[in-house]
C-alpha positions in Angstrom: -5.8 -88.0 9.0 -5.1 -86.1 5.4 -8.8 -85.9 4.9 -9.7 -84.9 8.1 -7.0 -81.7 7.8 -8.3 -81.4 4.2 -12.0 -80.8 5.3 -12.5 -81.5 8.7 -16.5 -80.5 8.8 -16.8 -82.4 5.6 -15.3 -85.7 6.8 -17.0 -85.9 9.4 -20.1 -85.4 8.0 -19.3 -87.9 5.4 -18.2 -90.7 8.5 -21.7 -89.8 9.8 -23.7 -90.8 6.7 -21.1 -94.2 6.6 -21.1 -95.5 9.9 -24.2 -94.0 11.3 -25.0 -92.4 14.5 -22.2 -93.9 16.8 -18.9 -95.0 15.9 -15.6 -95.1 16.7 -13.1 -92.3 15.2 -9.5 -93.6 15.6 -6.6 -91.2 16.7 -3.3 -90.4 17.2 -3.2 -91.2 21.7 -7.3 -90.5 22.2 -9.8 -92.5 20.4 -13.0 -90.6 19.9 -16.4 -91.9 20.2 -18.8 -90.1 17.7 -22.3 -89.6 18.8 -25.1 -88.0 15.8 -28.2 -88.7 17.2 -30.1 -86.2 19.1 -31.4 -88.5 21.8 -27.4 -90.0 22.0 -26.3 -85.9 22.3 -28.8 -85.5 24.9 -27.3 -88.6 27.1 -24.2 -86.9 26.7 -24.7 -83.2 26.9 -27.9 -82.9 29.5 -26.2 -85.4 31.5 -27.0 -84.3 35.6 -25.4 -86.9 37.1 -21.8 -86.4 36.3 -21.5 -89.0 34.0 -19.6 -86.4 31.4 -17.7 -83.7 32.2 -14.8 -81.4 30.4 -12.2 -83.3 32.0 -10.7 -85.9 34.4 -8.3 -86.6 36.9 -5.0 -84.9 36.9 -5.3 -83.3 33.7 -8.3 -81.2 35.4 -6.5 -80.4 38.7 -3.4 -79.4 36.1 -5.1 -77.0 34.3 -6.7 -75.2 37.6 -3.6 -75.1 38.8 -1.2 -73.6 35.7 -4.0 -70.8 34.5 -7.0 -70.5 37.4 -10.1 -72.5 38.3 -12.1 -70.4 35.4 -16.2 -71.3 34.9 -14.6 -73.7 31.8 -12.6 -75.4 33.8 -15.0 -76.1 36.5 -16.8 -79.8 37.1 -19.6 -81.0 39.5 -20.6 -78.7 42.0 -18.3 -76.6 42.3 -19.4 -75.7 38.7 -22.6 -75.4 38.9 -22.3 -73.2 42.3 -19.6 -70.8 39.7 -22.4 -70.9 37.6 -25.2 -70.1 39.8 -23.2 -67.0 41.2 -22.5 -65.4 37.3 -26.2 -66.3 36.4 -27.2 -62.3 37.3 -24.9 -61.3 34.5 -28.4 -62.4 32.0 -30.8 -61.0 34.0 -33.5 -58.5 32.6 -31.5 -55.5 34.5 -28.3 -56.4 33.0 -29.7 -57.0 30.0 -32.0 -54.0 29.7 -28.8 -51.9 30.3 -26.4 -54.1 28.0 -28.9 -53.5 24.5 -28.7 -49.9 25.5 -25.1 -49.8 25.2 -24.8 -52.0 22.3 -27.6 -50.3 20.3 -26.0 -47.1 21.7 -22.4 -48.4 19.8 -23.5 -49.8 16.5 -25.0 -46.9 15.6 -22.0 -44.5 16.1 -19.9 -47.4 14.5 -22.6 -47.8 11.6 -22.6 -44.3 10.5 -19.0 -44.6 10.0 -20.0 -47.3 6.8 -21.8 -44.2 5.2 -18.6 -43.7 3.4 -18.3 -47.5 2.0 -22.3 -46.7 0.3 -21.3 -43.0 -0.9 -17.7 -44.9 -2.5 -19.5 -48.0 -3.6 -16.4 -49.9 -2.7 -16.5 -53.3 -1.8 -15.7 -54.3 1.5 -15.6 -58.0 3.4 -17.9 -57.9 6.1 -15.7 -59.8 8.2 -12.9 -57.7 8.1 -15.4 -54.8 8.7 -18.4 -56.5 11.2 -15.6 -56.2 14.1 -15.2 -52.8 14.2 -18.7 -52.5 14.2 -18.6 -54.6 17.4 -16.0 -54.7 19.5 -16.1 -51.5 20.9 -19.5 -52.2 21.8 -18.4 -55.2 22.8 -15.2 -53.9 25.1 -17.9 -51.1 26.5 -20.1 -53.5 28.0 -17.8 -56.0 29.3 -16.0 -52.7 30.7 -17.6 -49.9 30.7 -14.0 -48.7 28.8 -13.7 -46.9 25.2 -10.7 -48.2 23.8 -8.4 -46.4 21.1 -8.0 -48.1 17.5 -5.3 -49.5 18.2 -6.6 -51.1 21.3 -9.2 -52.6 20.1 -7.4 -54.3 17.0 -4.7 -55.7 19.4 -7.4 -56.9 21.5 -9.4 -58.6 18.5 -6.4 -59.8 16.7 -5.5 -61.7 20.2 -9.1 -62.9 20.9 -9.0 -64.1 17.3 -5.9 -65.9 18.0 -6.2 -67.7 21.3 -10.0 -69.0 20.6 -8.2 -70.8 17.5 -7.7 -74.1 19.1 -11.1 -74.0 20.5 -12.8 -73.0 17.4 -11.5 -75.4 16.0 -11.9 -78.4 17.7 -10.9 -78.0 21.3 -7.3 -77.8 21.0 -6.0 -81.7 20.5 -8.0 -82.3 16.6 -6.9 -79.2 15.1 -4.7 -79.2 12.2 -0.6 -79.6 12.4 -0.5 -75.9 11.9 -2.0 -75.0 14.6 0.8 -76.6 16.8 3.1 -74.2 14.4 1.2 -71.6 15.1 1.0 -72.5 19.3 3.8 -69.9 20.2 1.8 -67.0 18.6 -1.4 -68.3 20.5 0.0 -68.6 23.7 1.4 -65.2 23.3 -2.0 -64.0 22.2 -3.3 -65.5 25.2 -0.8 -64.6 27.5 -1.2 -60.5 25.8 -5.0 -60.9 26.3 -4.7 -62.0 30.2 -2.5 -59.1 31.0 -4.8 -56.5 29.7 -7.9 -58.4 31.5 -5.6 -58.3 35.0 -4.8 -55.1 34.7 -8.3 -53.9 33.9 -9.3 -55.9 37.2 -6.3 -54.5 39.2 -7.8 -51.1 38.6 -10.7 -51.9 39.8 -9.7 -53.8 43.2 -7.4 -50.6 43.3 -9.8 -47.9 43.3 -12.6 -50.1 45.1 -15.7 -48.4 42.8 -18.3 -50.6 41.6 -19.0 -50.3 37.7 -22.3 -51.3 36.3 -20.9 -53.7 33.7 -20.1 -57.5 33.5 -16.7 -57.4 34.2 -17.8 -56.2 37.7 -20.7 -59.3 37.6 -17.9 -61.5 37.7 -16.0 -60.0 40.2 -19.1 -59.5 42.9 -20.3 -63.1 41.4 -16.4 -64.6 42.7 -16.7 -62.3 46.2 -20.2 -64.8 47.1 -18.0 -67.0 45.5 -15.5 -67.3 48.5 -15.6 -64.4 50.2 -12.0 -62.9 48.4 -11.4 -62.6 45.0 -8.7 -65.1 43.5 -7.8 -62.7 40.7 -6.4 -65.3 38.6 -9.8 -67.4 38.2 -12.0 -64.2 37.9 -9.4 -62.9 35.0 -10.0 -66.8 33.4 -13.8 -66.3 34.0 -14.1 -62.9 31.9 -11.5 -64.1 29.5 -13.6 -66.9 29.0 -17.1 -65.0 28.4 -15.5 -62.7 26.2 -14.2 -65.7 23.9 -17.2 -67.5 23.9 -19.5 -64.4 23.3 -16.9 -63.5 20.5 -16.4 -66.7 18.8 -20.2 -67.6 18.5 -21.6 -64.1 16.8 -18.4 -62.7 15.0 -18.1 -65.4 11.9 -21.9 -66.1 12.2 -23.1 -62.5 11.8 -20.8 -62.6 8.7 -22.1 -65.5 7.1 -25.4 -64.4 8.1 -25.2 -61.0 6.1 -23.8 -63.1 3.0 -26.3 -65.6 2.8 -29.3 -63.7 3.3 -29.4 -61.7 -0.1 -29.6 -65.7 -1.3 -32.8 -66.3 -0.2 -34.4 -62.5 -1.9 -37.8 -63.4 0.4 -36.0 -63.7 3.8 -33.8 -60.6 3.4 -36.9 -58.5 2.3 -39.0 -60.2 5.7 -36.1 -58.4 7.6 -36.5 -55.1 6.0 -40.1 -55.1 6.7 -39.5 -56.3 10.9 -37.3 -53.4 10.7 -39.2 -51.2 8.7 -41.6 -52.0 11.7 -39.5 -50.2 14.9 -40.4 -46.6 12.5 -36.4 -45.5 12.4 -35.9 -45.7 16.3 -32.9 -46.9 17.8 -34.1 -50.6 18.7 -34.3 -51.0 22.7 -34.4 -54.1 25.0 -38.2 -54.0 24.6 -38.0 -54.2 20.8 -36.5 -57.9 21.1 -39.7 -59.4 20.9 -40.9 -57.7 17.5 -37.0 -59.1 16.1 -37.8 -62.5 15.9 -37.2 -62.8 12.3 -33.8 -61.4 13.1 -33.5 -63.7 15.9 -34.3 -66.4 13.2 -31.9 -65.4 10.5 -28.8 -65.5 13.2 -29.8 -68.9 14.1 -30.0 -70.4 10.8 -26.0 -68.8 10.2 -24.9 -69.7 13.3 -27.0 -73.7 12.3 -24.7 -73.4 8.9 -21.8 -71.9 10.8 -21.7 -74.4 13.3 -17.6 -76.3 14.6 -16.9 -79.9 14.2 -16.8 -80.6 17.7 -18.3 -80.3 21.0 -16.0 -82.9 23.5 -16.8 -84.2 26.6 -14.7 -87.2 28.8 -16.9 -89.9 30.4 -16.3 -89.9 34.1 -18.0 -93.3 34.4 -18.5 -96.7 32.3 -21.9 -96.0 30.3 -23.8 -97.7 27.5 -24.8 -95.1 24.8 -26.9 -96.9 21.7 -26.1 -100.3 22.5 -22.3 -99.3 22.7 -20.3 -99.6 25.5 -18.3 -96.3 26.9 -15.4 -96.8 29.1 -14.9 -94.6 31.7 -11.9 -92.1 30.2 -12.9 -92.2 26.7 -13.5 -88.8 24.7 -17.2 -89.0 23.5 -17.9 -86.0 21.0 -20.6 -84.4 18.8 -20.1 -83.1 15.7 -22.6 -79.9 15.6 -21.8 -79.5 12.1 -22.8 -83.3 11.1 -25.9 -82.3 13.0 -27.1 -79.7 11.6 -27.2 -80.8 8.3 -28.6 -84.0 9.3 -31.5 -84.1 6.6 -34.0 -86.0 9.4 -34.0 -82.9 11.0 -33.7 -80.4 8.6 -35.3 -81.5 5.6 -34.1 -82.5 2.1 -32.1 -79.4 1.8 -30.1 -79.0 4.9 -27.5 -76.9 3.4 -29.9 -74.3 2.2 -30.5 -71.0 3.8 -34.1 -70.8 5.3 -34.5 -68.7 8.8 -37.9 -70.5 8.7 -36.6 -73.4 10.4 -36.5 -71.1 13.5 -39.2 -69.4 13.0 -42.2 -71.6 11.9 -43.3 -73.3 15.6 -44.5 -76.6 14.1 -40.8 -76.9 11.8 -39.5 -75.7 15.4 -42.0 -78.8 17.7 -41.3 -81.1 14.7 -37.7 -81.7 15.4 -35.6 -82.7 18.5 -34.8 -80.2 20.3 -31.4 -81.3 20.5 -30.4 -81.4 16.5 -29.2 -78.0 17.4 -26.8 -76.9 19.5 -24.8 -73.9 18.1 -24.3 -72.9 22.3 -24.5 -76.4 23.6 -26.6 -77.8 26.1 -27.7 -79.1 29.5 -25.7 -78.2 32.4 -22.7 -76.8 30.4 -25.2 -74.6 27.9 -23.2 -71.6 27.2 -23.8 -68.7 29.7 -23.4 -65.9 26.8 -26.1 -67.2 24.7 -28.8 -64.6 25.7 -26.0 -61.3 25.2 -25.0 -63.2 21.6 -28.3 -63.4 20.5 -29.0 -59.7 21.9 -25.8 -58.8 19.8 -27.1 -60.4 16.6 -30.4 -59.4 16.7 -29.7 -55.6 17.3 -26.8 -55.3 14.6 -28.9 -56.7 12.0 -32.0 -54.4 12.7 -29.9 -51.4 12.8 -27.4 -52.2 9.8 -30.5 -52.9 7.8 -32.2 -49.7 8.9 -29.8 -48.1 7.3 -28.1 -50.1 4.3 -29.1 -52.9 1.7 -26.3 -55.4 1.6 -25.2 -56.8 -2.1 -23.6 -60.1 -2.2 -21.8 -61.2 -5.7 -23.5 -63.3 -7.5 -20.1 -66.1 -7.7 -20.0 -66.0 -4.1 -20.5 -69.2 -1.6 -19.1 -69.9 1.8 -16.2 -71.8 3.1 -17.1 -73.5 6.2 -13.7 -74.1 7.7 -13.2 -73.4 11.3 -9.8 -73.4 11.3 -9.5 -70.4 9.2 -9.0 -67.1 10.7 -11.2 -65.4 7.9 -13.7 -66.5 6.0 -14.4 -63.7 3.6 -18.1 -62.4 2.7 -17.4 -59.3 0.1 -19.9 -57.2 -0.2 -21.2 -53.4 -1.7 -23.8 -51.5 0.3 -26.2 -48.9 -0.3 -28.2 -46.2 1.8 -31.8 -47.4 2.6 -33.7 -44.9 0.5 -35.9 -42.2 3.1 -39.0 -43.0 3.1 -41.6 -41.3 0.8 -43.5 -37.9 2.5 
């Protein structure tokens, strides 16, 4: 247990290269089963036939009942018909009109850093990156400018009540995050009432918004006919964390480990170099690939220690029986430094592994799975990568990011801030 707590990411990784790619992990009231290989994470993850699911028996028909039948909390078919009704939230319409907003955001939010180039201070990029994004963030979820202090009450709680998640879904964190369970249910419980009250407003004054908060709400009327307020407030909750928790920590590490590989971070500077100063639309995605590419291989180094599923049924995976009950999990982070997949350096830095398509066909597609996969694949990816991909073009339009030399990451998921100090200049104009 101590060396678990003491490095969670670590020791798993180190279990992986002992006991290979299926093993038992002993603990306290729920042994785990450990699956590393990409064909055993594909039995798991893609499975179609019900065979694994988020939950079982009265633990699921608990949950439902105490805080909503959210999209997470879902199972079967009446998932997948939850999911099939938010799928429009992705759709080139919304997502046409959600990089407009975003791009629309960062750049009123980036100008504001023109005072950290002219000081030469040095600031943490992820104590900064969120003020960059949340009101972007909070404007297309709701079509709602919130005041400072809005928007730090609303990240500090988002922060707090993903924790457990983050972490390792709640029941593998560390002892202090059972200390720390009063503040994160009051974070939760602080984050619910704003999301109610935002939806109140709206079943109040019966306008329709073009945002996603009112996707989900017209996605829970085909739903059932009436909105049940409670699982529509869990379903934006939900898509808020997820989107959150995936591209706030990533885009930090991201930004710290680029000036580490010199020839990447100049790659991005020319893509950008490429949009000629515009603000970068929807349509300018496809020219962002290298972007695109750079996220990925943060959110690859980034990635949690878990991903936990129950099996609903007696299985076989690798030769090893599965009893029906028993928590079967991947450990991304294992994964993705798996050197079978990603070469003799895994913990290197190299946004080529997403870019070049024969180091993309060489590899399973399944030794990565920063936003899951199969059925359960998370539903935010294409609005996280949108994120990502626009806030690095238009941060580097504008700055060049310095990283200390004596600086390296901390992966630990647990932490509430993993700090990525940096000084940044103006990009020079370019020459008449």
């Amino acid at each position: 247990m101590g060396d678990y707590w003491a490095d969670p990411c670590g020791y798993l990784r180190e279990l992986r290269n002992r006991y290979g790619d299926v093993y038992r992990l002993p603990w306290p009231m729920a042994e785990v089963v450990m699956v590393n290989h990409p064909d055993h994470v594909a039995h798991v993850l893609n499975s179609r036939e019900g065979k694994y699911g988020r939950m079982i028996g009265r633990s699921a028909g608990f949950a439902g009942f105490a805080v909503g039948a959210g999209l997470g909390l879902l199972d079967g078919e009446k998932y997948r018909q939850r999911r099939k009704a938010l799928a429009p939230m992705f759709g080139r319409r919304q997502l046409t009109r959600i990089a407009s907003c975003l791009a629309d955001e960062f750049d009123k939010s980036l100008a504001r850093w023109d005072r950290f180039a002219e000081s030469g201070e040095r600031i943490d990029l992820h104590e900064e990156l969120p003020a960059v994004i949340m009101p972007a963030f909070m404007r297309v979820m709701f079509s709602k400018e919130l005041t400072d202090a809005e928007l730090h009450q609303v990240e500090v709680d988002m922060r707090a009540w993903m924790s457990p998640f983050t972490y390792s879904l709640g029941f593998l964190g560390r002892p202090r995050l059972l200390l720390e369970a009063g503040n994160i249910a009051q974070a939760w419980l602080r984050m619910r009432r704003w999301v109610l009250r935002r939806v109140d407003e709206r079943l109040v004054d019966g306008q329709s918004y073009d945002d996603t908060a009112q996707v989900v709400l017209d996605a829970h009327r085909r739903d059932g006919g009436s909105i049940r307020r409670r699982d529509a407030v869990l379903d934006i909750m939900s898509l808020m964390g997820a989107a959150w928790d995936s591209v706030d920590a990533s885009l930090a590490l991201t930004l710290g480990l680029l000036p580490q590989n010199p020839a990447a971070q100049q790659r991005l500077y020319d893509e950008v170099d490429g949009l000629g100063g515009a603000v970068p639309t929807f349509d300018d995605l496809d020219r962002l690939q290298w972007a695109r590419a750079c996220f990925a291989e943060g959110l690859r180094l980034e990635a949690p220690p878990f991903l936990l599923r129950v099996a609903k049924v007696n299985d076989t995976i690798g030769g090893y029986q599965i009893r029906r009950g028993s928590r079967v999990a991947v450990s991304p982070y294992a994964l993705h430094r798996d050197a079978r997949w990603w070469g003799p350096d895994p913990d290197s830095y190299d946004p080529m592994r997403f870019y070049d398509k024969d180091t993309i066909a060489a590899r399973p597609s399944l030794a990565y799975v920063a936003f899951g996969a199969g059925p359960r694949r998370c539903l935010g990816m294409p609005m996280t990568e949108m994120i990502a991909q626009l806030l690095l073009a238009q941060l580097h339009q504008r700055f060049r990011v310095q990283i200390p030399t004596d600086w390296s990451p901390r992966y630990d998921p647990a932490a509430s801030r993993s700090h990525v100090p940096a000084v940044i200049t103006k990009v020079p104009a370019p020459a008449n």
